[in-house]
C-alpha positions as CSV (number, residue, x, y, z in Angstrom):
1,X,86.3,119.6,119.2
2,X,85.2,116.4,117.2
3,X,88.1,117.2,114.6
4,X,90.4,116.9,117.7
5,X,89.1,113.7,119.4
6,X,88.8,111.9,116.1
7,X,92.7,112.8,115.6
8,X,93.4,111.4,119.0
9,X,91.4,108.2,118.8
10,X,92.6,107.6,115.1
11,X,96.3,107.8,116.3
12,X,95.9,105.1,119.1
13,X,93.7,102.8,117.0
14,X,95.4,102.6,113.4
15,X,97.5,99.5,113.3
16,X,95.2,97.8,115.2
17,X,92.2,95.8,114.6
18,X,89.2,97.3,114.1
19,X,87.3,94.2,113.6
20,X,84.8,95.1,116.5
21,X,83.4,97.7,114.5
22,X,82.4,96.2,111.0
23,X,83.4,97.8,107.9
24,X,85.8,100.4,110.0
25,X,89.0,101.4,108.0
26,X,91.6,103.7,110.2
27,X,95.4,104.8,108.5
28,X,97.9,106.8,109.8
29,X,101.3,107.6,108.1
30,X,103.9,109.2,109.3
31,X,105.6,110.8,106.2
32,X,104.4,111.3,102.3
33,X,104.2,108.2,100.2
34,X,104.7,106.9,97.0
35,X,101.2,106.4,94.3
36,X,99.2,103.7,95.8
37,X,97.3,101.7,93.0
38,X,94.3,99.7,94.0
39,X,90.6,99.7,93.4
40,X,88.7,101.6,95.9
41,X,85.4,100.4,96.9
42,X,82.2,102.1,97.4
43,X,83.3,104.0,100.8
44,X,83.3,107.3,102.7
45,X,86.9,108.8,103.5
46,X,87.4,111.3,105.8
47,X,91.0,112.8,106.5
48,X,91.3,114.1,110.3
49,X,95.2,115.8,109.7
50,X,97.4,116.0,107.1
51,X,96.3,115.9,103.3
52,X,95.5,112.9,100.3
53,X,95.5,113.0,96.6
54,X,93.6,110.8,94.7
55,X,93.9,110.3,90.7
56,X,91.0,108.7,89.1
57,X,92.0,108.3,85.0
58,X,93.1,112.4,84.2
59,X,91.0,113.9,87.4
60,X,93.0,115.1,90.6
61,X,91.1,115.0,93.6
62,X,92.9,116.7,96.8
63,X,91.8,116.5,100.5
64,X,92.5,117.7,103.6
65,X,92.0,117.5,107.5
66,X,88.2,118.1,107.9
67,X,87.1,117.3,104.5
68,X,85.9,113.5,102.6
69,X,85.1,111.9,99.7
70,X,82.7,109.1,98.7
71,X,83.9,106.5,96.6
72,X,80.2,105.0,95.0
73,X,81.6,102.0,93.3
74,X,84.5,100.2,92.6
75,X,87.1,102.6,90.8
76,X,90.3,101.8,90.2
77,X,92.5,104.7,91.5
78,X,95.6,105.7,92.7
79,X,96.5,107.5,95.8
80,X,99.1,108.6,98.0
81,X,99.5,110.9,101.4
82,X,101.1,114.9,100.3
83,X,101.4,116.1,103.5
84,X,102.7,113.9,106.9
85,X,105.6,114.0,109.4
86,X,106.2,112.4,112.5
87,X,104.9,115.2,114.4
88,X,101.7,115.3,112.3
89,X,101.5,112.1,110.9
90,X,98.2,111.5,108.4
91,X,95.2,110.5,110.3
92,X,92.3,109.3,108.4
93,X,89.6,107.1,108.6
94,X,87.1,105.0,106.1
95,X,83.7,103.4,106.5
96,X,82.4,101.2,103.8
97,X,79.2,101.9,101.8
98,X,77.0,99.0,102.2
99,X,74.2,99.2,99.5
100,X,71.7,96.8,101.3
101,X,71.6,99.7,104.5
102,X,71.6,102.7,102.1
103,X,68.6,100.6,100.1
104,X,66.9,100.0,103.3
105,X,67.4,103.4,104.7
106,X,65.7,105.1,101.6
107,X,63.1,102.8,102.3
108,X,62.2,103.3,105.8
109,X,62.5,107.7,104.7
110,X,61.0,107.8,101.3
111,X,64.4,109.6,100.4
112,X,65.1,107.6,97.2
113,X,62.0,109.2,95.2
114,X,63.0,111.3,92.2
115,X,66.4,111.4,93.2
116,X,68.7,112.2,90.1
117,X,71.6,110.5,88.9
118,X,75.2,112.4,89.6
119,X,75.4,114.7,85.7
120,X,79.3,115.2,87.1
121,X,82.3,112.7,87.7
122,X,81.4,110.2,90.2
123,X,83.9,111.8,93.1
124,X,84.0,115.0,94.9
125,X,85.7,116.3,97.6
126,X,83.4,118.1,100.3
127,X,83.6,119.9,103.6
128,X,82.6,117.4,106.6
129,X,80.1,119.2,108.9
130,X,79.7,119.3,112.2
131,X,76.9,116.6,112.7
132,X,78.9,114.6,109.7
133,X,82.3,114.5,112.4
134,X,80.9,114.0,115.5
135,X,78.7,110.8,114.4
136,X,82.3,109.7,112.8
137,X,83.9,110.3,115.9
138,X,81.3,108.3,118.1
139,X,82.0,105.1,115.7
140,X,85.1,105.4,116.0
141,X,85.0,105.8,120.0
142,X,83.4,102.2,120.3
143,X,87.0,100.9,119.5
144,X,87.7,101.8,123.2
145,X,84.1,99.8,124.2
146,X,84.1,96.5,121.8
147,X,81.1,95.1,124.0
148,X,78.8,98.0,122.9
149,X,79.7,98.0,119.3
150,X,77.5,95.2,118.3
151,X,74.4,97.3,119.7
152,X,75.4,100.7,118.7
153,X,77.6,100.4,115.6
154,X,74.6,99.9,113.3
155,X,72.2,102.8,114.4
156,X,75.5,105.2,114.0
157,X,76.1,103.9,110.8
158,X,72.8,104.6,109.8
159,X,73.3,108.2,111.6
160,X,76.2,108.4,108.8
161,X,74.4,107.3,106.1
162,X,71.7,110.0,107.1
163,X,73.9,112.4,107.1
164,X,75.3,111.9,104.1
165,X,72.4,111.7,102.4
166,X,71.5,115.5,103.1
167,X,74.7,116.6,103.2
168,X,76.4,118.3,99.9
169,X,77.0,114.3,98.5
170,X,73.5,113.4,99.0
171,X,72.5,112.3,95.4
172,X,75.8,110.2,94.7
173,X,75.1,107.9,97.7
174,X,71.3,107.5,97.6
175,X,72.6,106.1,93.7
176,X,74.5,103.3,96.0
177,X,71.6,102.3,97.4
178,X,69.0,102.5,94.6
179,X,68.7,99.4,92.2
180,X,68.0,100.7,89.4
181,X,70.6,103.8,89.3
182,X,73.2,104.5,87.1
183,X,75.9,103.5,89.7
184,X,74.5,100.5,90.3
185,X,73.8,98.9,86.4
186,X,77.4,100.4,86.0
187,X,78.3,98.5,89.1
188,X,77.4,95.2,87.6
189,X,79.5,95.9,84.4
190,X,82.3,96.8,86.7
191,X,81.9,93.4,88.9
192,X,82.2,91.8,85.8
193,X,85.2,93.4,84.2
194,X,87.0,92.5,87.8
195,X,85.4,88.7,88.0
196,X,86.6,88.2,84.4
197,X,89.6,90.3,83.6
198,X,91.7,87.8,81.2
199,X,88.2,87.0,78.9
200,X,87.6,89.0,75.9
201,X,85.5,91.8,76.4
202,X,82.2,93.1,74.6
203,X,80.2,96.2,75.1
204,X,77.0,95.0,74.1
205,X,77.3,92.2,76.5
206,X,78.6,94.6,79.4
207,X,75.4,97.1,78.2
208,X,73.3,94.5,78.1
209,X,74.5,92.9,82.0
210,X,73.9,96.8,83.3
211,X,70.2,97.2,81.3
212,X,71.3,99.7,78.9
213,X,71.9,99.8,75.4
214,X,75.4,100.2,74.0
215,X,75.9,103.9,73.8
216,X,74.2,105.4,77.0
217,X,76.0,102.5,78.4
218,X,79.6,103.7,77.1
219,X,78.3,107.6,78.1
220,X,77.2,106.5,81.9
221,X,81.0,104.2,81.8
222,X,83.0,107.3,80.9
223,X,81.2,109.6,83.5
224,X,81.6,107.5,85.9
225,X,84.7,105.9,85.7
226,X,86.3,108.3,83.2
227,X,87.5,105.9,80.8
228,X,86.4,103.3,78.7
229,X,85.3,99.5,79.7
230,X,88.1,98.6,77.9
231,X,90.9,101.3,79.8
232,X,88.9,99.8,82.6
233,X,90.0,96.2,82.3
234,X,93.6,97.5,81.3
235,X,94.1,99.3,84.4
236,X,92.2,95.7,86.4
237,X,94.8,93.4,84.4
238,X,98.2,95.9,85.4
239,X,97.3,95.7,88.8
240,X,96.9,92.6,88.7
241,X,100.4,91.7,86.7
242,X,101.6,93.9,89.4
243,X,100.8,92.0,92.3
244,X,102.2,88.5,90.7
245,X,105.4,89.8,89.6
246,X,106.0,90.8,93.1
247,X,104.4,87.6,95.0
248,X,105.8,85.0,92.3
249,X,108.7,84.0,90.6
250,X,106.6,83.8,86.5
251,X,109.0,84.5,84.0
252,X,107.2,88.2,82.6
253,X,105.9,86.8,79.6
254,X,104.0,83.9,81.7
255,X,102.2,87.0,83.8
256,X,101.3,88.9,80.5
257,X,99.5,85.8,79.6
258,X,98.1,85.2,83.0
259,X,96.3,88.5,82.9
260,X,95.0,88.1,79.5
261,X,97.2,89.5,77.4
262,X,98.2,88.0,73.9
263,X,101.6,89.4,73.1
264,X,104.6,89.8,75.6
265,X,105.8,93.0,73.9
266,X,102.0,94.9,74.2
267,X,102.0,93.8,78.0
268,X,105.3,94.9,78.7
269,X,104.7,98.4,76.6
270,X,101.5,98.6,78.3
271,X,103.2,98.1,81.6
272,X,105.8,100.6,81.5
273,X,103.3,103.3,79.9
274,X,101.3,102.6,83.6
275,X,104.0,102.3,85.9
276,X,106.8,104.5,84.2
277,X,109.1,101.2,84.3
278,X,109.3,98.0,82.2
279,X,107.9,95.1,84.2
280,X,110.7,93.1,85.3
281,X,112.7,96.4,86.2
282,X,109.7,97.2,88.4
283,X,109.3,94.1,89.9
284,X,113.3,94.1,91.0
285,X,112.6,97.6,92.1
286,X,109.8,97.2,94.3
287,X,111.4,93.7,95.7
288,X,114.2,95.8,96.7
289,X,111.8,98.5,98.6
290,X,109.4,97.5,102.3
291,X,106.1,96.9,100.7
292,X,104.2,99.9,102.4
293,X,107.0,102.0,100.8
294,X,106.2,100.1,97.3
295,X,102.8,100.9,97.6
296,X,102.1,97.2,97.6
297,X,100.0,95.5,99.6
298,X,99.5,98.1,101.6
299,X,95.9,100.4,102.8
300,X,93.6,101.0,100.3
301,X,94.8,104.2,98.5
302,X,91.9,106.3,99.1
């Protein structure tokens, strides 16, 4: 019955605020869409109907009604809805990680000791249980009572974070919550390459930001991101060109420069390797298309 209510209070809530409940994420579409690029932040996705697929450098990860992923840090991924219709539109909802409560909830439990650092990619797709669902469902439920969310949205995020915790995800989201984890020193080389983007990039200074030495540094990178600090800034800076060719009128070669690159003809090669177009084509493209349809601008594409 959770799986059912959640549906029903997803569907009559997305579109709307959700600014009562803090951190709260809701989406519902009503057909398949195009990739959706962005950088997904640490969260926890759960899809109530219909199905995702989300692309993290060569990795496929494909969910369904009933099933979630956690997201531990920011990734830079690409997403889009594979199965909707107006009759069963994609229902789905998303509730950002906060590392301060996971910290302070491994506190208060003792649940941080000796836990081990993901050995596998940084995302998974799991089965929600029961317990998992209907603490999701009673977040979501204080949409319909704003006045009590202030009081109760905290002790059921913590109820989430709990159950996460000991559920079959455990060990990647105590690592949100744990200073001196793997996701975390990664975390701060990740901040970095998104704070900094255009500036020149060097490992030894990203290893040394994260407390690591240069090659466990690169090793932890790829597992967790599954490409280099360098792809990593790459895929930061396309995005980014992205978004300006579509919000500004900068010739192409001004928006190469912009994003840090040195030479017009490596951005717009770059470009078109990425986004299967060269970059003013694209951006004539997607002026042409409603930016949901684009992919632009719209949900993040978890």
């Amino acid at each position: 019955m959770s799986l059912d209510e959640l549906r029903t209070l997803i569907a009559r809530h997305a579109g709307r605020s959700t600014a009562a409940v803090d951190g709260l994420l809701l989406s519902a579409d009503h057909r398949p869409t195009p990739p959706r690029a962005g950088i997904a932040d640490p969260v926890l996705a759960l899809v109530a109907q219909g199905s995702k697929r989300l692309v993290l450098g060569d990795r496929v990860y494909d969910y369904g009604a009933g099933q979630y992923l956690v997201v531990p840090l920011g990734l830079p991924v690409t997403g889009h809805v594979t199965q909707a219709s107006s009759q069963r539109p994609l229902l789905g909802a998303g509730l950002a990680l906060r590392p301060a409560v996971i910290a302070s909830l491994l506190l208060e439990t003792g649940s941080g000791r000796n836990s081990r650092a993901p050995s596998a990619a940084a995302l998974a797709v799991s089965d929600a249980p029961a317990d998992l669902l209907d603490a999701v469902v009673r977040m979501v439920r204080l949409l319909d009572h704003p006045a009590d969310a202030p009081v109760l949205a905290p002790m059921i995020e913590r109820e989430i974070l709990w159950r996460l915790i000991n559920g079959e995800q455990g060990a990647l989201v105590r690592q949100i919550g744990l200073a001196d984890s793997r996701v975390t020193q990664i975390g701060h080389a990740l901040r970095w390459i998104r704070d900094h983007y255009t500036e020149p990039l060097r490992v030894e200074d990203l290893a040394r930001l994260s407390g690591m030495s240069p090659s466990p540094f690169h090793r932890h990178f790829r597992a967790l991101t599954t490409m280099t600090p360098i792809q990593y800034q790459k895929q930061i800076r396309l995005q980014e060109a992205r978004l300006r060719l579509m919000s500004t009128t900068e010739d192409v070669a001004d928006v190469g420069f912009a994003v840090g690159y040195d030479s017009a003809s490596q951005f717009s090669r770059e470009y078109r390797r990425h986004f299967g177009l060269p970059p003013g084509q694209d951006a004539a493209r997607l002026s042409a298309e409603p930016r949901e349809v684009a992919g632009i601008g719209s949900p993040a594409p978890w």
